[in-house]
C-alpha positions as CSV (number, residue, x, y, z in Angstrom):
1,X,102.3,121.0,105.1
2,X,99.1,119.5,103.6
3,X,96.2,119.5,105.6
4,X,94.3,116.3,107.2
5,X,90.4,116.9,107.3
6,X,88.4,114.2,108.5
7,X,85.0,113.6,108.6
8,X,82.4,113.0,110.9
9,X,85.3,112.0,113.8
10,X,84.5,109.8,116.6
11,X,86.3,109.0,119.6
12,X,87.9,105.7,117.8
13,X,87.8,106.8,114.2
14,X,86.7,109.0,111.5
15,X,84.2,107.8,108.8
16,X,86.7,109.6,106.6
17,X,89.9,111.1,106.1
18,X,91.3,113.3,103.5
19,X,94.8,114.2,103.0
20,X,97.1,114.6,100.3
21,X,94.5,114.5,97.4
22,X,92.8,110.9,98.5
23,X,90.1,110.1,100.5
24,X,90.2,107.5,103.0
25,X,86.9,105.7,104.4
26,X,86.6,103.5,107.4
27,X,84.6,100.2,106.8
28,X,81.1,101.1,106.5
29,X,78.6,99.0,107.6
30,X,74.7,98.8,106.8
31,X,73.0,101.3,109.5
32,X,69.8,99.5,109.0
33,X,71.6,95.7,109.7
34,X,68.9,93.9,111.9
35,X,67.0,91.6,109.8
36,X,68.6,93.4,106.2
37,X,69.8,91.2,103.2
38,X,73.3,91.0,102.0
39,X,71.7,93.2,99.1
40,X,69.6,95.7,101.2
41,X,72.9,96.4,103.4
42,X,75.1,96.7,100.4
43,X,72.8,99.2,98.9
44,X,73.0,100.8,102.5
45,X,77.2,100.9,102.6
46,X,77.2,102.3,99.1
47,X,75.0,104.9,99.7
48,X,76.7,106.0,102.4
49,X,79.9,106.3,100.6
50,X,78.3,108.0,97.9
51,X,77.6,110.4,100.9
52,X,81.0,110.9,102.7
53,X,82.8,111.3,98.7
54,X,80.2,114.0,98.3
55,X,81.6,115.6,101.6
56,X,85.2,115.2,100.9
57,X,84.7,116.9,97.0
58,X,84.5,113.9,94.8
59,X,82.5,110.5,93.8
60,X,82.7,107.0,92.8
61,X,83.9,108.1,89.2
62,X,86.9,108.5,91.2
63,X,87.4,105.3,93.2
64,X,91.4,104.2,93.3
65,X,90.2,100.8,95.6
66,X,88.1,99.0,97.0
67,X,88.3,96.3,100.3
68,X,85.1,94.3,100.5
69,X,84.7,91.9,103.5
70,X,81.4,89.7,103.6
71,X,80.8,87.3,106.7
72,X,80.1,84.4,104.3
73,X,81.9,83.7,100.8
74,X,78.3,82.3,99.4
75,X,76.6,85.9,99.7
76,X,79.6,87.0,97.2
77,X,76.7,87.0,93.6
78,X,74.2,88.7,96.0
79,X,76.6,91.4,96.7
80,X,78.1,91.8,93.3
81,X,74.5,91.9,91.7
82,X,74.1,95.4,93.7
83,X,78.0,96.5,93.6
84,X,77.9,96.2,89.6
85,X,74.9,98.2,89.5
86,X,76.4,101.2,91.5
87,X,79.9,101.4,90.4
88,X,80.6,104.1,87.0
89,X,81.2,102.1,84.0
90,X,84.8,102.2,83.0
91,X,85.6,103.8,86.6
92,X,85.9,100.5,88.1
93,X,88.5,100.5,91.2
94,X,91.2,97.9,91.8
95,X,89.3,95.4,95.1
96,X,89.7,92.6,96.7
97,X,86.6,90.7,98.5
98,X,87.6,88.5,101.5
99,X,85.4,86.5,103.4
100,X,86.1,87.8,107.4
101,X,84.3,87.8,110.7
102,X,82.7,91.1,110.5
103,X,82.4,93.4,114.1
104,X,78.8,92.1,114.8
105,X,76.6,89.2,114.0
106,X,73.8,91.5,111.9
107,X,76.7,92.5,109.4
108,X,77.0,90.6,107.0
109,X,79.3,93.4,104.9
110,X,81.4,96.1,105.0
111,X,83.0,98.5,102.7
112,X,85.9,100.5,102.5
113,X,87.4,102.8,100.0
114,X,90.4,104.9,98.8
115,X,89.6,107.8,96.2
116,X,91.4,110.7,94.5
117,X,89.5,114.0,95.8
């Protein structure tokens, strides 16, 4: 039997789960949302991924996909401007973007990944 751990677990979710050699994240949203750019809160999601790969054993270099939902299509160059600039060259997952109604007006993306540990 393989082992589930997750990380930092809440009452409705954990930020992330890993099991069977991947690591799952929840959609991470900017902590700092209030009043932050599409680019500031990007910055803010990726760094916290970079974070909770860190705690399950592995990084970005090891990114298998990538869901990207942003509250308004237009924002899409604005986000890829910081997204290109983070991802590992030549470790690019496969990801979809998708414009989407996000939990609360101030977020205006969130992020969620699947990577190999």
């Amino acid at each position: 039997m393989t082992d589930i751990v997750r990380i930092e677990p809440g009452p409705r979710m954990s930020q992330a789960v890993v099991h069977g050699g991947l690591v799952y994240t929840a959609g991470q949203v900017a902590l700092g949302a209030p009043g932050a750019s599409v680019a500031d809160q990007t910055r803010d999601i990726l760094s916290r991924i970079d974070a909770l790969l860190a705690t399950a054993g592995t990084s970005k270099e090891k990114l298998l996909t990538t869901t990207i939902w942003l509250a308004d299509m237009s924002t899409f160059a604005e986000m890829n401007e910081v997204w290109d600039g983070w991802v590992a060259p030549g470790h690019t997952p496969g990801r979809a973007t998708v414009e989407s109604k996000l939990a609360a007006p101030q977020f205006t993306v969130e992020i969620a990944v699947i990577a190999a540990v």
